[in-house]
C-alpha positions as CSV (number, residue, x, y, z in Angstrom):
1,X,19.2,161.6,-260.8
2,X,17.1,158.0,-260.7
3,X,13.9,159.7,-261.2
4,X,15.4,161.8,-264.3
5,X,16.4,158.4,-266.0
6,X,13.4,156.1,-265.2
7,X,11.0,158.9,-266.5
8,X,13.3,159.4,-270.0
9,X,13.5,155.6,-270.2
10,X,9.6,155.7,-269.7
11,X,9.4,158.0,-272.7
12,X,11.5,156.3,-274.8
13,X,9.3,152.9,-274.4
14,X,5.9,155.2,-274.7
15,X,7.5,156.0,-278.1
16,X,8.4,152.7,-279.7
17,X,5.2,151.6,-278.4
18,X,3.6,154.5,-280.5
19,X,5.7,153.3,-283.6
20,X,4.9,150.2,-283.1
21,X,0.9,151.2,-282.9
22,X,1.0,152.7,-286.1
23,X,2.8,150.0,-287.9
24,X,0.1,147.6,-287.1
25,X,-2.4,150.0,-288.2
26,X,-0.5,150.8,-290.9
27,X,0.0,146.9,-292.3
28,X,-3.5,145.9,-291.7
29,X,-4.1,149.0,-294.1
30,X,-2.3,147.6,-296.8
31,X,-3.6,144.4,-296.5
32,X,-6.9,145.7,-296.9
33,X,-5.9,147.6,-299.8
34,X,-3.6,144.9,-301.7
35,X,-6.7,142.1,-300.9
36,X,-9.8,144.1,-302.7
37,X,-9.9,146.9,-305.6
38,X,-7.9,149.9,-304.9
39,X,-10.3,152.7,-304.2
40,X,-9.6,156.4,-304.4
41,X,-10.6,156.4,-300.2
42,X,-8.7,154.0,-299.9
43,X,-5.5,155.7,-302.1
44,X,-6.4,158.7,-300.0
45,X,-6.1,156.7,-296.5
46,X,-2.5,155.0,-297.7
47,X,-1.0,158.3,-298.4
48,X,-2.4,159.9,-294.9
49,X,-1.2,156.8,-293.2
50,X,2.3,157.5,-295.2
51,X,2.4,161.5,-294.0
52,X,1.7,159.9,-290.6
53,X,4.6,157.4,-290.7
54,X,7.1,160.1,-291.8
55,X,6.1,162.4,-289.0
56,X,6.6,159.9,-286.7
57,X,9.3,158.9,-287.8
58,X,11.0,162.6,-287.6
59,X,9.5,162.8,-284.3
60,X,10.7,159.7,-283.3
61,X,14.6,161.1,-284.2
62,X,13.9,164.6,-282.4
63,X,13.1,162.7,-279.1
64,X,16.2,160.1,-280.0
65,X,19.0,163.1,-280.5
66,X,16.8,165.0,-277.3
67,X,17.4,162.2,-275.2
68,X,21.0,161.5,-276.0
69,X,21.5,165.2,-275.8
70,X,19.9,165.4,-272.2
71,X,22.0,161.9,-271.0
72,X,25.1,163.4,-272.2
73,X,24.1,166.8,-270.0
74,X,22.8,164.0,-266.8
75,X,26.9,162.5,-267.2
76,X,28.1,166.2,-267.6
77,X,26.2,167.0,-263.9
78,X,27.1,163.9,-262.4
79,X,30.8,163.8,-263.1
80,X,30.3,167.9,-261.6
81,X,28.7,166.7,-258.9
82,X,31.6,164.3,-257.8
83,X,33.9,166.4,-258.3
84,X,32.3,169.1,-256.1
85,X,31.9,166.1,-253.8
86,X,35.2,165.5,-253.6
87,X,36.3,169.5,-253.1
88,X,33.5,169.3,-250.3
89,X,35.4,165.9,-248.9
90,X,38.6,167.6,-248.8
91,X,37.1,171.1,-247.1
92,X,35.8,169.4,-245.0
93,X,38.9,167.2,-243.9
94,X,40.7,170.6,-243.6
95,X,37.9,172.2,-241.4
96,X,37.8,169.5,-238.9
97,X,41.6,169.7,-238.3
98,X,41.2,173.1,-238.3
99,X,38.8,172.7,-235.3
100,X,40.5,169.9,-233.7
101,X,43.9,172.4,-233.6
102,X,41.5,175.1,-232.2
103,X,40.4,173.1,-229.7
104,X,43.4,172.1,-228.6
105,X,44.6,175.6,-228.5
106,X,41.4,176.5,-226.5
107,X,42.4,174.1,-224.2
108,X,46.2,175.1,-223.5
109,X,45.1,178.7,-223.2
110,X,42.4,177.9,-220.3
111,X,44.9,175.4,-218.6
112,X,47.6,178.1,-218.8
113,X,44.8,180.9,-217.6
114,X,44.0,178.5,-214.5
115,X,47.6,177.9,-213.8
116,X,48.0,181.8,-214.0
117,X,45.3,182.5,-211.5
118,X,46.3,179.6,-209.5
119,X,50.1,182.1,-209.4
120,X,48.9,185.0,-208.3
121,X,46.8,183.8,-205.7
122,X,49.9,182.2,-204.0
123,X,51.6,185.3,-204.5
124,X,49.0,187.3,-202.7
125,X,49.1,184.7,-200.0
126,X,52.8,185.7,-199.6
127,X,52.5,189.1,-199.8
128,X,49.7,190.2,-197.3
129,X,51.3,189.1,-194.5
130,X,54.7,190.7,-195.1
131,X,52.6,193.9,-196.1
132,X,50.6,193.8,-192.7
133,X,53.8,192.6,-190.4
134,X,56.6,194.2,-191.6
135,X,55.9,197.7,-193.4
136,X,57.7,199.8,-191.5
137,X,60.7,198.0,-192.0
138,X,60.6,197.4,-195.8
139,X,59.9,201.4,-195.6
140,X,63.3,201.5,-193.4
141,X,65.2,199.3,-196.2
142,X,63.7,201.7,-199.4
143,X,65.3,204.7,-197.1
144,X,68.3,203.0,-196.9
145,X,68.9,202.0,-200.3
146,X,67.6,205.3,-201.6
147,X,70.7,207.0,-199.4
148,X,73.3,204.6,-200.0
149,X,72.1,205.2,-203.8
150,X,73.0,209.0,-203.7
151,X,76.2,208.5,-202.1
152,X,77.0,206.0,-204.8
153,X,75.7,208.0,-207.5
154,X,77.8,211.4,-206.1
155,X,80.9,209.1,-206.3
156,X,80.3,208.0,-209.2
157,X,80.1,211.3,-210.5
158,X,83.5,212.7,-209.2
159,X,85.1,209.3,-210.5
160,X,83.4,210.7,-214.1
161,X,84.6,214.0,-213.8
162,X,88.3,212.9,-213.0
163,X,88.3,210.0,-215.9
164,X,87.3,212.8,-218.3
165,X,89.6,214.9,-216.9
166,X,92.3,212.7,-217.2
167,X,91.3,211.4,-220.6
168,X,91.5,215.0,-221.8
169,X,94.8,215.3,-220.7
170,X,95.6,211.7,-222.4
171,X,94.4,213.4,-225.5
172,X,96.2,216.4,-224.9
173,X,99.7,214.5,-224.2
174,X,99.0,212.3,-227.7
175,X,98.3,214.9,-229.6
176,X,101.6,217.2,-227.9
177,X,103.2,213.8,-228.8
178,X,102.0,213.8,-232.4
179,X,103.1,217.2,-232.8
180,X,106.6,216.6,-231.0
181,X,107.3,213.9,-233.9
182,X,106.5,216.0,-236.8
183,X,108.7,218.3,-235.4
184,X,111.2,216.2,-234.7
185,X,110.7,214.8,-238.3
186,X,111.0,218.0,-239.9
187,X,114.0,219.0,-237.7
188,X,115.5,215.8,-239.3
189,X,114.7,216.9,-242.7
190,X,116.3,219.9,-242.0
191,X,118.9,218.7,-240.4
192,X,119.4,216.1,-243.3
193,X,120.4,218.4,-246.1
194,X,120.6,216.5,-249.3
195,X,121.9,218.7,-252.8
196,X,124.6,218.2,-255.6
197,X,125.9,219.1,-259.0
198,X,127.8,217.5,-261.1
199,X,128.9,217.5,-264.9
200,X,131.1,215.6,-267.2
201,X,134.5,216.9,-268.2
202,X,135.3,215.0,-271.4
203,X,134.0,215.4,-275.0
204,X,133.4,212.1,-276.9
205,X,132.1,211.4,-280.2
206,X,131.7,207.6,-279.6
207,X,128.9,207.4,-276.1
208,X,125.8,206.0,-277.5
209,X,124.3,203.8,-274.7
210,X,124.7,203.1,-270.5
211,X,124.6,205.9,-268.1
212,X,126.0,209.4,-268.2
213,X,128.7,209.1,-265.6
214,X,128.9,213.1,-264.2
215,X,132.6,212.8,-263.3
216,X,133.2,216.3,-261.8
217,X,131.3,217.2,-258.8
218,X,130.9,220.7,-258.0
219,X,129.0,220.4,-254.8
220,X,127.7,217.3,-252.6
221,X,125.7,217.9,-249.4
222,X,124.1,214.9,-247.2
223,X,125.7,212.5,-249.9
224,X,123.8,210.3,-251.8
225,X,125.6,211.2,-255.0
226,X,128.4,208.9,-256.4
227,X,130.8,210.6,-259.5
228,X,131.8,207.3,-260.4
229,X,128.8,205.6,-261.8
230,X,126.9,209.0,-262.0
231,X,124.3,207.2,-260.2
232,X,122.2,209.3,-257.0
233,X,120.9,207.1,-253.9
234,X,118.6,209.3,-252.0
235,X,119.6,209.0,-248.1
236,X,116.0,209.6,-247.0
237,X,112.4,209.8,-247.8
238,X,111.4,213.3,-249.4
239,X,110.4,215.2,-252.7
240,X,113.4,215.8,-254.7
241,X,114.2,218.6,-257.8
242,X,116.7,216.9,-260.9
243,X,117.8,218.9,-263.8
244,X,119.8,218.2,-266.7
245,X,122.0,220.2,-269.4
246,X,122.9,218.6,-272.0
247,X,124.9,220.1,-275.5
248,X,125.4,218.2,-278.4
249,X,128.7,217.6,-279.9
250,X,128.8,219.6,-283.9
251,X,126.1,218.9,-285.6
252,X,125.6,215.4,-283.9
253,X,122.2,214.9,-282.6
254,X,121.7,213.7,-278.6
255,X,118.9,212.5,-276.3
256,X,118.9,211.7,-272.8
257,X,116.4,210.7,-270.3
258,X,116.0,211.1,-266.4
259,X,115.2,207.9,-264.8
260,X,114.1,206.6,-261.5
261,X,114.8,202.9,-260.6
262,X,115.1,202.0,-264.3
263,X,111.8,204.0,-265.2
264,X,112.2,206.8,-267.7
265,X,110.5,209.9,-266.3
266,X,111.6,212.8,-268.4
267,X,114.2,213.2,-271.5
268,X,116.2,215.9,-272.8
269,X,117.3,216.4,-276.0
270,X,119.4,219.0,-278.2
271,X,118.9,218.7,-282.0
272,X,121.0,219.6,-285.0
273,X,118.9,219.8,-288.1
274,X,121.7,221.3,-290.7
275,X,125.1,222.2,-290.3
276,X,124.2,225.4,-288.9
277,X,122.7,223.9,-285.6
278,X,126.0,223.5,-283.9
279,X,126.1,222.8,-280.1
280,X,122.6,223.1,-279.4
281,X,121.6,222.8,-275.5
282,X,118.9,220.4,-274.0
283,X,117.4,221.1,-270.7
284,X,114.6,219.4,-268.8
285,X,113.2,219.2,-264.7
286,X,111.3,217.2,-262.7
287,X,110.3,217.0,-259.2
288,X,110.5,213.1,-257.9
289,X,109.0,211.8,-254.7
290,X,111.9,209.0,-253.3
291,X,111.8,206.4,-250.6
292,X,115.1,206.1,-249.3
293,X,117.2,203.9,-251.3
294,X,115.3,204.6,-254.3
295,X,118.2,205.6,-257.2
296,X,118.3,208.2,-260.1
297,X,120.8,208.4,-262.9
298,X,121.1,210.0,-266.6
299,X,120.6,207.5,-269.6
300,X,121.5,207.8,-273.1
301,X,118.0,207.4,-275.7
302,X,119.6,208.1,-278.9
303,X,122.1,209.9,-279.9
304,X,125.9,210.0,-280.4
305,X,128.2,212.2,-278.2
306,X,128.0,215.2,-276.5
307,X,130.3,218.1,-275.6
308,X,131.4,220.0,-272.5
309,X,134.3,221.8,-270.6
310,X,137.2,219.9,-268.4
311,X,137.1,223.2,-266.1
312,X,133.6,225.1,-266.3
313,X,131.3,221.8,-267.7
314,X,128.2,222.8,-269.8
315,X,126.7,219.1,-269.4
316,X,125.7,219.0,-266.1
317,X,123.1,216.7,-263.9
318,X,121.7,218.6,-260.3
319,X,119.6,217.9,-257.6
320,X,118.2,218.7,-254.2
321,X,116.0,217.6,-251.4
322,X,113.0,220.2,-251.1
């Protein structure tokens, strides 16, 4: 890089000294001229000397611009060369602790490979004499063990047989048990018949809200019905069938819905339209699922009145346990 300026500086000065060569030459021209009769040679020489001046002075620039282009390129290499002296700083940090960590590694692994052999040759040390003094007898013990193995293993395998044995008879008795308390669950459900019908036995004009109270009961079995507040309490769990009749009162319009703990589930209605739709009938059924304790009842929707029989009633509420 020293060499590359010193010989552009050298140029640079060979130059100007060039310039400065001609100038002289150049002056001492004129003077000639400017002191004595202007001559065509001499006219002829000024404008030479002239061309001359201008070519060296283009020349002069080229090598100006050259040089600043080639300085700018020297900066351009040099600042590349520190930085790829700096990458080559830094690689080479990384290598040597990349050696330094091998080497300790190499180290550990020869320590731990002498430590090894160092082992095994106190084991063999151990070994050779029980191997050469008591062979017979380690022979004896293998015997031994081997026997006292099969009579543990035969043990162990009657002891298997009788747990599976008896854990297929566990299994048996919980599922005999399983199938004892469906029985006895269905026996119970049997046993627990639950069924009524009931209707009103009053005509009115005048209901139009609460609950249809079926006054008249025409058959209770396992209870759960009560004639005065016409409400039903199922006594236990199960899927249970309600039906209602309902007939309207003239030509009087009536709707009533089946509900379960407060929740409508279906309605019935009978409709008069004219004066010729005189004691029409609503009828509707539904199938409920019931916890025990859950409650059922009739419930006016809209609608005045209805009509019905004191003896034989036509507005009736059922229900049954299936």
């Amino acid at each position: 890089m020293a060499h590359l300026l010193r010989y552009f500086v050298l140029c640079l000065l060979s130059e100007f000294l060039i310039v400065f060569s001609l100038s002289n030459n150049h002056n001492t021209s004129i003077g000639n001229i400017t002191g004595g009769l202007v001559t065509d040679d001499a006219l002829e020489k000024s404008g030479i000397l002239r061309q001359l001046l201008n070519q060296e002075t283009i020349i002069r620039m080229a090598l100006v611009q050259n040089v600043h282009s080639l300085m700018k390129d020297i900066l351009t290499i040099k600042n590349s060369m520190l930085v790829s002296e700096t990458a080559m700083g830094k690689f080479k940090l990384a290598t040597e602790k990349t050696i330094f960590q091998l080497e300790a590694e190499v180290e550990k692994l020869k320590w731990e490979n002498q430590r090894l052999r160092n082992d095994n040759a106190e084991i063999q040390r151990k070994l050779i004499p029980c191997v050469n003094g008591t062979s017979q007898t380690v022979q004896d013990s293998i015997s031994e063990m081997r026997r006292n193995f099969d009579t543990k293993f035969i043990q162990l395998d009657s002891e298997l047989q009788t747990i599976q044995a008896r854990k297929a008879n566990v299994s048996s008795i919980a599922t005999l048990e399983t199938s004892l308390s469906y029985i006895s669950t269905q026996v119970g459900n049997l046993s627990k018949s639950v069924a009524f019908t009931a209707g009103t036995t009053v005509t009115t004009t005048s209901w139009k809200s609460g609950t249809l109270v079926f006054d008249k009961v025409i058959n209770s079995v396992g209870g759960g019905y009560n004639p005065h507040t016409g409400i039903f309490t199922a006594p236990v769990k199960g899927h249970y069938v309600f039906f209602v009749s309902i007939v309207n009162d003239g030509v009087r319009s009536i709707y009533v819905d089946i509900v379960l703990n407060g929740s409508c589930k279906i309605q019935a209605m009978a409709v008069s339209f004219n004066t010729n739709d005189r004691y029409e009938t609503g009828t509707n059924l539904v199938i409920l699922h019931l916890q025990q304790g859950d409650a059922v009842w009739v419930k006016h929707h809209r609608g005045t009145g209805y009509y019905t029989y004191s003896d034989a009633p036509v507005t009736t509420f059922s229900g049954f346990l299936i």
